[in-house]
C-alpha positions, 0 to 999 in steps of 0.5 A: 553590464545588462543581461544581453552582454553577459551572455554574448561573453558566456557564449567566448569565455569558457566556464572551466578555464582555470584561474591562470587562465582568467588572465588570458580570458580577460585579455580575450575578453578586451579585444571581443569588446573592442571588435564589438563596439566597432561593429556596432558603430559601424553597422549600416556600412557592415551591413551594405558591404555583406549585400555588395558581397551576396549579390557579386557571388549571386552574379558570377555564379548565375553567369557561370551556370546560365551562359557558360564561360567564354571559351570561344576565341575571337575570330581574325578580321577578313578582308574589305572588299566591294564587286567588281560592276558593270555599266556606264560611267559619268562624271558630272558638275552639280550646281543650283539655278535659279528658274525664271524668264530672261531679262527682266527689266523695268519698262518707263513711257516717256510722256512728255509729250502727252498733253495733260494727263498720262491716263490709262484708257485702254486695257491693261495687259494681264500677268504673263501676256507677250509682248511682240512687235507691234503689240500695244502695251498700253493706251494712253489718251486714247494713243498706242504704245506701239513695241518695236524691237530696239534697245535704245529708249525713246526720248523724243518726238521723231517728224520730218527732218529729224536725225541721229541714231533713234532714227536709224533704230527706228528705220531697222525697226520699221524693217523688221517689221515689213515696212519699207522706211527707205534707206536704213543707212541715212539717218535721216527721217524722210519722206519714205519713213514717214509713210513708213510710219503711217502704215505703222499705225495702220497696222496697230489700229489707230489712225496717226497722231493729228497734225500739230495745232495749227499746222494745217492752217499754216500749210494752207496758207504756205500754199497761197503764198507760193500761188501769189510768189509764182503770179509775181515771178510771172508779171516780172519776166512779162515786163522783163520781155517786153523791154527787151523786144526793141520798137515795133514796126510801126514805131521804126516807120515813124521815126524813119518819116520823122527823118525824111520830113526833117531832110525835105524841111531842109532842102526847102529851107535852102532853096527859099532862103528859109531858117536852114540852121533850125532845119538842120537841128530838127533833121539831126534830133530825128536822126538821133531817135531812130539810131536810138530804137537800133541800140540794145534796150535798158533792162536792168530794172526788169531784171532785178524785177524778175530776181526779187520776184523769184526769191519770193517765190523760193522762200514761199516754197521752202515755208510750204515744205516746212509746213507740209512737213509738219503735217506728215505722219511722225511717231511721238516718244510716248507712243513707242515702247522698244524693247530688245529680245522680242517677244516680252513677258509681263511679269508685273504690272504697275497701271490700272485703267482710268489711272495715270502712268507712274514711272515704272508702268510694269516688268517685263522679261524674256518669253523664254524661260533660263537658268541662272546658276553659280559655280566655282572656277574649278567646275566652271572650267569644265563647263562650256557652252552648248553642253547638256545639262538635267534638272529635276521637275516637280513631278520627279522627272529629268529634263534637258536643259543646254548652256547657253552662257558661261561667264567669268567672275569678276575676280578669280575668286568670284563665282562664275555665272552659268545659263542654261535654256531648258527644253520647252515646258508647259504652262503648269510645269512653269508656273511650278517653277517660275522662282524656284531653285533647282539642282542641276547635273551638267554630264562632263566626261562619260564612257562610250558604253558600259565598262568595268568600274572599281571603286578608287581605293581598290587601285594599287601601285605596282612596283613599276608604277603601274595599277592594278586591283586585289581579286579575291578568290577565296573566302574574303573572312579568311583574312591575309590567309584568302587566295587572291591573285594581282590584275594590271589594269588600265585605269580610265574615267574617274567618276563619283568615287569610282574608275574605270578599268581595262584588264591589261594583265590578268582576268577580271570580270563583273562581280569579282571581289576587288580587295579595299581594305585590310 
């Protein structure tokens, strides 16, 4: 045994002890040991938990005598509870809408009719211009594309003649715009339309399209032939006239000698002994010829003369219509534009001057600006049109819009399409606007006024089923020990969380507090 332990067991045994204690020293001296070697085997855990013991005393004795020791009792919870207020009430649908102009729609020229090529040579319409009756949307060929109000596309060339229902559009069109197109319920394009029509052109700047090659030509010509058919028709009735006048004087007077001399050749030929047989014959062929010139004349031939003659000159002038009307003012499909809601906005453009016209030429939409917006069957219900609506600009500010439309899903979980026209905007409020989303708060119940107003769950029931509020008069932190007192009250308009109130039965006035929660 090294030095060291023999003095830790010098400092256990005692020196004196007798020899019938040394037995009892070296059992003491065995369990020192045994304690020994543990510790020694065990020395960083020993040595940690001494630590843990320090610093846990340390603590309770710094909070003991820096903080005291928690005497205070927790305080009971006192009652929840909100003022009573003071104003108007509303109850209002918020949705998200859409901003932009009505109607858009995607605008196609018909230029079948155009000979060669559709090419733009006149100036092109800016983004944002209108488009009204009798605008010019585009100049092809050197020829307008006149808008006149319709809803129907034009698909062909409208002349003299013609009929169907592009004609009556085309005829309340003409109306609309202060032409006189002659009766809008025949649908017919007649005279009337047709100067109608030129005027329409005159109107828009342009002179109105040429004739169809060839067409002055033929009505020239058409005009000639009548001339000749009404020569015809006349030389035939003069012929006709003449057969049937009958003979003249002179020819009865000389049929009337031829008799006379007839009988005087008989009545000689009896007193002389003449040839009175061949006498006899003579005088009765002179007698025959002058009852002859008293009969009705044969004028069938001339007749059927004069007939021919005037069937020419029906069919001459019947081609002479034709051809005037081939040389009147008509409206080719490529020259009109119709479109419904007038005026139009150009949202897009498709053409450039010096290019040829693509099917879709632009886009344009309604000049007045809308709201799109969706809602749900429960909000749209209470909805109708006519109601006032606000939307948020982009300078913060309220404006006024009104629904103009309120249209059922497709099915009854579909959504609802709400419109709404705005009050009128400036320019640069709707150039901030155009496309964006906006939330709109459509006002659908309101107090005539300011009211008292509780929040819902201040209202009770009472044990006959009427509601009334909590009014604490005390000090709400009290708890179930503050004064409160029951007022009946009559629950009106429910909006955003709260109702209005009436005091049926007791007092209550703007600020008291009203008991929500315990």
């Amino acid at each position: 045994m090294t030095g060291a332990n023999s003095d830790d067991l010098t400092e256990l045994i005692d020196p004196e002890a007798t020899p019938a204690e040394g037995e009892q020293v070296d059992a003491e001296t065995s369990r020192v040991l045994g304690w020994r070697r543990i510790i020694r085997g065990n020395r960083a855990i020993w040595i940690a938990a001494l630590i843990a013991i320090v610093c846990l005393v340390a603590g309770l004795l710094a909070g003991r005598f820096l903080f005291g020791a928690p005497t205070a009792e927790v305080p009971e919870a006192g009652l929840v509870t909100v003022p009573v207020e003071y104003g108007e009430l509303s109850n209002d649908v918020t949705i998200r809408a859409d901003v932009g102009y009505a109607d858009a729609v995607d605008v196609s020229i018909d230029t079948s009719t155009v000979s060669g090529a559709a090419v733009v040579t006149g100036a092109v319409p800016e983004v944002g211009a209108e488009l009204g009756a009798l605008s010019v949307a585009l100049e092809i060929t050197g020829r307008p594309v006149i808008v006149l109000p319709g809803e129907l596309p034009a698909y062909r060339t409208l002349r003299m003649g013609v009929s169907g229902p592009d004609v009556v559009q085309l005829k309340q069109a003409l109306t609309a715009v202060g032409l006189n197109p002659g009766d809008g319920a025949i649908d017919v394009f007649d005279q009337a339309t047709s100067d109608a029509v030129a005027q329409l052109y005159a109107q828009a700047g342009y002179p109105a399209p040429p004739a169809p090659e060839g067409a002055d030509e033929a009505y020239r010509a058409a005009g000639d032939g009548v001339r000749a058919a009404e020569e015809g028709v006349a030389s035939a009735r003069r012929a006709l006239a003449q057969a049937g006048a009958g003979p003249g004087a002179v020819e009865v007077r000389q049929a009337d000698n031829a008799v006379a001399a007839a009988q005087r050749a008989v009545d000689a030929a009896q007193a002389e002994g003449g040839d009175v047989a061949a006498a006899r014959d003579d005088l009765a062929l002179a007698q025959l010829m002058r009852e002859q010139l008293n009969a009705r004349p044969d004028t069938s031939g001339e007749r059927q003369g004069v007939t021919a003659a005037e069937q020419q000159l029906t069919a001459a002038r019947d081609e002479l219509e034709r051809a005037r009307q081939a040389v009147q003012p008509y409206l080719p499909s490529s020259e009109v534009l119709y479109l419904t809601a007038l005026p139009r906005r150009v949202d897009t453009i498709a053409v450039v001057r010096g290019g040829i016209v693509p099917a879709k030429a632009m886009t344009v939409s309604g000049a007045t600006v809308r709201l799109t917006a969706g809602a749900a069957a429960s909000d749209a219900a209470l909805l109708s049109e006519g109601a006032e609506a606000t939307f948020e600009l982009p300078d913060g500010t309220e404006h006024r819009a009104v629904i103009t439309s309120v249209t059922a899903g497709a099915s009854d979980s579909a959504r609802w399409e709400i419109l709404l026209e705005p009050d009128p905007l400036t320019t640069e409020q709707m150039q901030q606007l155009q496309g964006a989303n906006v939330r709109v708060k459509i006002p659908v119940g309101a107090t005539e006024g300011a009211v008292l107003s509780v929040p819902v769950a201040a209202l009770t029931a009472g044990p006959g089923g009427e509601s009334r509020v909590e009014v604490v008069e005390g000090d709400p932190r009290d708890g179930d020990r503050a004064q409160t007192r029951l007022v009946v009250v009559e629950p009106g308009l429910a909006a955003r969380g709260a109702v209005e109130i009436t005091a049926v039965d007791g007092r209550i006035e703007e600020g008291d507090l009203v008991v929500v929660g315990r």
